[in-house]
TORKOL-4160 file (C-alpha; in steps of 0.2 Angstrom, whole numbers, padded with zeros to 4 digits, m for minus):
209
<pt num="1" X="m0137" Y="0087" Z="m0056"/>
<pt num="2" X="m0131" Y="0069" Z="m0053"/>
<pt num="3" X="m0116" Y="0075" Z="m0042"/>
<pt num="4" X="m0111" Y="0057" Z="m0037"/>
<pt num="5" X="m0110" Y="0052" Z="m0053"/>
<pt num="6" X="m0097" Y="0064" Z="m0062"/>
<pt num="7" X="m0087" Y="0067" Z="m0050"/>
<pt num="8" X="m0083" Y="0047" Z="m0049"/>
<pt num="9" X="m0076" Y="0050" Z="m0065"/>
<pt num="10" X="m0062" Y="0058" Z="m0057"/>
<pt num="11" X="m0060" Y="0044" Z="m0043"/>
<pt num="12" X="m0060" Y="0030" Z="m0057"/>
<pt num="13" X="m0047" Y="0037" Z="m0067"/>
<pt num="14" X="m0037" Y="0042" Z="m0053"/>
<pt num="15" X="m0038" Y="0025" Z="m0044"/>
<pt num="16" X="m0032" Y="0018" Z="m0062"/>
<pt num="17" X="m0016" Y="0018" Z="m0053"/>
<pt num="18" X="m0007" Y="0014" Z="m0038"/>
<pt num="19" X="0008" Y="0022" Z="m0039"/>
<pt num="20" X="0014" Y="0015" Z="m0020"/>
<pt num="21" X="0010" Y="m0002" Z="m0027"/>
<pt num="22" X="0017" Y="0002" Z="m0045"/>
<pt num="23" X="0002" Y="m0006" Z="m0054"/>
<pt num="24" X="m0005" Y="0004" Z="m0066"/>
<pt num="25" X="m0022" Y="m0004" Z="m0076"/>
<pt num="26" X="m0022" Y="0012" Z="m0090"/>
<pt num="27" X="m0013" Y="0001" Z="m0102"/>
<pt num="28" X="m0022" Y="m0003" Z="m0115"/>
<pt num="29" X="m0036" Y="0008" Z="m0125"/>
<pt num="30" X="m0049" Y="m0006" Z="m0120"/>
<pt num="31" X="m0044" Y="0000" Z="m0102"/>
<pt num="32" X="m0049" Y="0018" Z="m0108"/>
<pt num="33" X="m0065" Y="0014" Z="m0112"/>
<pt num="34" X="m0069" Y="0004" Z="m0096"/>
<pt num="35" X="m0066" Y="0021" Z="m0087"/>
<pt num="36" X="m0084" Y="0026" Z="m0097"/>
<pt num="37" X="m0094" Y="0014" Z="m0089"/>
<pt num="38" X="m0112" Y="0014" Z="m0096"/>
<pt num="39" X="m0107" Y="0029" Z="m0107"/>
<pt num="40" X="m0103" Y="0019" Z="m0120"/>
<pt num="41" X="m0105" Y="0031" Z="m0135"/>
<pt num="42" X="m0092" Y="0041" Z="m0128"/>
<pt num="43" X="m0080" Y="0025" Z="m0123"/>
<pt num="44" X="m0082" Y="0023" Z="m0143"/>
<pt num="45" X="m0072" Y="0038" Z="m0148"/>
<pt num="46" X="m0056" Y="0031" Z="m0139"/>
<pt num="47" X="m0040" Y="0028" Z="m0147"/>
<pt num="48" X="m0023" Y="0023" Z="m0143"/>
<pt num="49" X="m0018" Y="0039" Z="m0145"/>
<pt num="50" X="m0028" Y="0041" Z="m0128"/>
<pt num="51" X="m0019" Y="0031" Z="m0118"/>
<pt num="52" X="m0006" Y="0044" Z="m0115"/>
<pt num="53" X="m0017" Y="0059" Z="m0115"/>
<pt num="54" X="m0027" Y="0051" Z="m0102"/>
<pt num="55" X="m0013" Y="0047" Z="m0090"/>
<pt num="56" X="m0009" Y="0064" Z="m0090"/>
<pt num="57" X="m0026" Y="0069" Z="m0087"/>
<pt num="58" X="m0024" Y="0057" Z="m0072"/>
<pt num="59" X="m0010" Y="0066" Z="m0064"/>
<pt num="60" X="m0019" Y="0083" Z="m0064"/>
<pt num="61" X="m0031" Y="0075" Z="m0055"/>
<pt num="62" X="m0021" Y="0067" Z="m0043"/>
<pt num="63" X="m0013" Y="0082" Z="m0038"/>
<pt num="64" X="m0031" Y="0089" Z="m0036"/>
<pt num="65" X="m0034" Y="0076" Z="m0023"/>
<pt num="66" X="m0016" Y="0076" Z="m0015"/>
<pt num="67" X="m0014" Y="0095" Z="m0014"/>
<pt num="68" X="m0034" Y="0092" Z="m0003"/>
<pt num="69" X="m0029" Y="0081" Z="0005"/>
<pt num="70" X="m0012" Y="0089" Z="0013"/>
<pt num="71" X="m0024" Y="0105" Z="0018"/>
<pt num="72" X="m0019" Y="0117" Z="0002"/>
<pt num="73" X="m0037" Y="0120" Z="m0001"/>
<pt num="74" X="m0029" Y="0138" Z="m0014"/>
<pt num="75" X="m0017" Y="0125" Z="m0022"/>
<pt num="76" X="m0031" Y="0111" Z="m0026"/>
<pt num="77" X="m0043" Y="0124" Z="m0033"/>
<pt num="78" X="m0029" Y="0135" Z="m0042"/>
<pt num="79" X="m0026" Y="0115" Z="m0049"/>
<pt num="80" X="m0046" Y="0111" Z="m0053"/>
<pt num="81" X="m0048" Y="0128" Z="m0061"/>
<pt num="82" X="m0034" Y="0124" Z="m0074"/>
<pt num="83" X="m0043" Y="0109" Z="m0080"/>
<pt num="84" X="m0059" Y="0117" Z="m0081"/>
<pt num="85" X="m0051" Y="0131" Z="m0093"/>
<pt num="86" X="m0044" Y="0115" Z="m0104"/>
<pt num="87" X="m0059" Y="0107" Z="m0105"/>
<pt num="88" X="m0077" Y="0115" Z="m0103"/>
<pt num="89" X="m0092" Y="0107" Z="m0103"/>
<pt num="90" X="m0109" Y="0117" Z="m0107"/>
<pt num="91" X="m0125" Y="0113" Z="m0095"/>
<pt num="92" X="m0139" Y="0108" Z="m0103"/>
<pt num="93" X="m0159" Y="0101" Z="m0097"/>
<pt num="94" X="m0160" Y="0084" Z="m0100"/>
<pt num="95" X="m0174" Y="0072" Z="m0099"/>
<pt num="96" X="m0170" Y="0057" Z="m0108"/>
<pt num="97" X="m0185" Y="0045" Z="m0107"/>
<pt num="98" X="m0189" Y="0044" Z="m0089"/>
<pt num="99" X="m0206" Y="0050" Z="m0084"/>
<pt num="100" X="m0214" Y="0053" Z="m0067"/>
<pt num="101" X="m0233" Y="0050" Z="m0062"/>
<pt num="102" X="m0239" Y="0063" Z="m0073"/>
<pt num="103" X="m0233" Y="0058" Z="m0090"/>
<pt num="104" X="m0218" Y="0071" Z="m0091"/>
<pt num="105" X="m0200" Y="0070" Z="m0091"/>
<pt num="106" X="m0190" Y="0072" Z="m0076"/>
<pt num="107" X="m0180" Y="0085" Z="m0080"/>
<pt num="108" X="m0162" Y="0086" Z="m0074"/>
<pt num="109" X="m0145" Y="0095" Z="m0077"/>
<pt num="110" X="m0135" Y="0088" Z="m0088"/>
<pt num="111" X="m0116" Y="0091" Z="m0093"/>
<pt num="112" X="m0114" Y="0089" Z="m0110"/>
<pt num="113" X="m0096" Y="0090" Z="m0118"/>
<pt num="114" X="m0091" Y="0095" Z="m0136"/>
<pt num="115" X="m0073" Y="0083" Z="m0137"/>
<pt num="116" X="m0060" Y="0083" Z="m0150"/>
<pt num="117" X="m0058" Y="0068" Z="m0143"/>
<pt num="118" X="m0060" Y="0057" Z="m0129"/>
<pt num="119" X="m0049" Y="0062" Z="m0116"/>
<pt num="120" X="m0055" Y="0079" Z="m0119"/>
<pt num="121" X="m0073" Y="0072" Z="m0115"/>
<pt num="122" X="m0071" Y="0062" Z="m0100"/>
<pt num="123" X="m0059" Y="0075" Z="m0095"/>
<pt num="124" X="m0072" Y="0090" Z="m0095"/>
<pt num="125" X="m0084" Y="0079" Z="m0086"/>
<pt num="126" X="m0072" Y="0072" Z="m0072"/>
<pt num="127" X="m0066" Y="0091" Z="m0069"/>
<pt num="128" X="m0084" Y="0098" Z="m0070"/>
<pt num="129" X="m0091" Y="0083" Z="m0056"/>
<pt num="130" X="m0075" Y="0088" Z="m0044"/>
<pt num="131" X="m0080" Y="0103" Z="m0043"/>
<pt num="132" X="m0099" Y="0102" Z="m0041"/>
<pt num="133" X="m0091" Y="0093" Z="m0025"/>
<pt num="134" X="m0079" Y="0102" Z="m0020"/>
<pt num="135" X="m0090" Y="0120" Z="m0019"/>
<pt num="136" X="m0105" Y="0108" Z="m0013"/>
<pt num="137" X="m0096" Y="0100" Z="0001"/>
<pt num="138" X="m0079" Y="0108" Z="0003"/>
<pt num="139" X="m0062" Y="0106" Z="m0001"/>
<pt num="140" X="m0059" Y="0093" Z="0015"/>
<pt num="141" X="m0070" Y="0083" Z="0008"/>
<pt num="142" X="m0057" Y="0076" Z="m0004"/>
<pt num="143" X="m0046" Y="0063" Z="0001"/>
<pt num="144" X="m0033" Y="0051" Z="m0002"/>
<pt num="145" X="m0035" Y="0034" Z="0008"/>
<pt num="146" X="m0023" Y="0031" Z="0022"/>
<pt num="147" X="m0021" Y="0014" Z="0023"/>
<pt num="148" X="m0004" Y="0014" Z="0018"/>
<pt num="149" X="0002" Y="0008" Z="0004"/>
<pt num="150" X="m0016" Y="0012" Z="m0004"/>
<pt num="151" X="m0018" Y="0030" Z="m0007"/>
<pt num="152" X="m0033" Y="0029" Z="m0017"/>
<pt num="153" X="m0043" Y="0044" Z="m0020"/>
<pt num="154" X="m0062" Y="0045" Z="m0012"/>
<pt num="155" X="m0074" Y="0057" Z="m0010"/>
<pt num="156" X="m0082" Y="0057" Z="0009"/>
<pt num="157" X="m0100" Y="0059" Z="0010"/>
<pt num="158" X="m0101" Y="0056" Z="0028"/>
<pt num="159" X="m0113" Y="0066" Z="0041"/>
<pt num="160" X="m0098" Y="0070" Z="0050"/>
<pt num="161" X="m0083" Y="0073" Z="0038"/>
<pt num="162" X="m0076" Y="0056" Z="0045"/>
<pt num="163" X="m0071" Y="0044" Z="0030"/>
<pt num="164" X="m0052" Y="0042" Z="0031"/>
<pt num="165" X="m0050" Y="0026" Z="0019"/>
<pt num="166" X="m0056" Y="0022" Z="0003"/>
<pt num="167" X="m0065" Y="0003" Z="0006"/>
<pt num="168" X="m0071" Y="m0004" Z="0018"/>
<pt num="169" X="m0055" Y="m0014" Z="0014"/>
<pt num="170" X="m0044" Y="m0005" Z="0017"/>
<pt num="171" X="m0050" Y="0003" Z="0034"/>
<pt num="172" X="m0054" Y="m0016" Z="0040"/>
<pt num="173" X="m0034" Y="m0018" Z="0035"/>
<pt num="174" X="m0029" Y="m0002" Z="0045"/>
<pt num="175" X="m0038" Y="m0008" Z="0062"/>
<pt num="176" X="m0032" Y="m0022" Z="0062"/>
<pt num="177" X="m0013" Y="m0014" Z="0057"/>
<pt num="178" X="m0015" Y="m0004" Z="0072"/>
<pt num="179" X="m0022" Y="m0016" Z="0084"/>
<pt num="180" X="m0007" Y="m0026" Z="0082"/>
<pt num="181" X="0004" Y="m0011" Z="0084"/>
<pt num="182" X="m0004" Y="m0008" Z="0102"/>
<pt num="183" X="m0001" Y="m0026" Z="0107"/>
<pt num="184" X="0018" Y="m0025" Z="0102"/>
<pt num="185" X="0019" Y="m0009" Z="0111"/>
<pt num="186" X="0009" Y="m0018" Z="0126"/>
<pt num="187" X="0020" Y="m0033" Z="0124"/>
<pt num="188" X="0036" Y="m0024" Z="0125"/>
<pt num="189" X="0031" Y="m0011" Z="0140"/>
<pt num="190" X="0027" Y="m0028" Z="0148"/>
<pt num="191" X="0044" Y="m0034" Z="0143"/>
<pt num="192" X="0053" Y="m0019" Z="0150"/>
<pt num="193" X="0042" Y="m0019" Z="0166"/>
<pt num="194" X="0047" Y="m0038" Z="0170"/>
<pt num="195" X="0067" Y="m0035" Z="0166"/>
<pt num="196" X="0067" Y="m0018" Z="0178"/>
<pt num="197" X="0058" Y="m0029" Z="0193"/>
<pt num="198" X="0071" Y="m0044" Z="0192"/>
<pt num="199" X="0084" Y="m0032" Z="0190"/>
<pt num="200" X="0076" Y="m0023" Z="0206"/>
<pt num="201" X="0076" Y="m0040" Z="0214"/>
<pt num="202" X="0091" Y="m0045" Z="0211"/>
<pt num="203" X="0099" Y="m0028" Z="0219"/>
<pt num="204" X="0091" Y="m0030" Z="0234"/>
<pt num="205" X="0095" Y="m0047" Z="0236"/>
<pt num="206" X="0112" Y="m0043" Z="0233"/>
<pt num="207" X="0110" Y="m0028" Z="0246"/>
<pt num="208" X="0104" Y="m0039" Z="0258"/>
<pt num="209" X="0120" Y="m0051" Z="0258"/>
């Protein structure tokens, strides 16, 4: 099953907004069906109407990814699992027209949803994906960048569970926040250190008049 691929349904429309920054893209129903990316028969179905039932949707899974990323694993599934009730998706073999070197299909899982409309759709699949990845790889595997203001959702797929921002952007952005943190701080104990050794100075010369 194409894990990577469903599960970023989540990330996109989460990442649709930036609450720190107060930008939000999901404005418009043209911005709905961007979300869909090559699934174009399902961006189709979109309305206006799905404007705001999509924002919605986007909070729920936001809360997914917050309550992850603060340790709550209980409270990020309990969260996951309430979507998944709402919107069930039914698994079925699919082979499209690929074909290996024999001639036959390459047979794959596929998560087909039944929508009453498109929310509902993208909604079942984004659930679904998240949690393929959250029983796959584990509930700390969810996080929410921390290259502050950011706080984009991401999905780590490093060896070592070691991914902390969402783009390489971002973590660039971070370091280079942090190095100049450290040369304030170095600047200032230098400071310090210079002030206490005159004031030194001065006592002793003082002591010695």
């Amino acid at each position: 099953m194409e894990l990577a691929y469903y599960s970023d349904y989540a990330v996109r429309l989460v990442n649709s907004e930036e609450p720190a920054r107060g930008n939000d893209s999901l404005t418009s129903v043209g911005a709905v069906r961007d979300l869909f990316g090559g699934n174009q028969s399902a961006a189709r179905r979109a309305t206006d109407a799905d404007v705001t039932r999509f924002r919605s949707v986007r909070a729920r899974l936001r809360a997914v990814f917050e309550a992850a990323d603060t340790g709550d694993e209980t409270l990020a599934v309990d969260l996951l699992n309430s979507l998944l009730l709402e919107f069930p998706v039914s698994p079925q073999i699919s082979g499209h027209d690929f074909r290996d070197d024999d001639g036959r299909p390459l047979w794959h899982m596929h998560l087909a949803d039944h929508p009453s409309n498109a929310t509902a759709g993208y909604a079942a699949i984004a659930a679904m994906g998240l949690a393929f990845h959250l029983t796959e790889y584990g509930v700390d595997r969810l996080g929410l960048c921390e290259a502050a203001p950011c706080r984009n959702a991401y999905l780590d797929t490093s060896t070592n569970r070691s991914r902390r921002y969402c783009s390489d952007r971002c973590a660039t952005r971070a370091n280079v926040a942090a190095y100049r943190a450290r040369k304030r701080q170095e600047a200032d104990r230098s400071e310090k250190t210079g002030l206490a050794a005159d004031s030194a100075h001065r006592s002793s010369a003082k002591g010695a008049r």
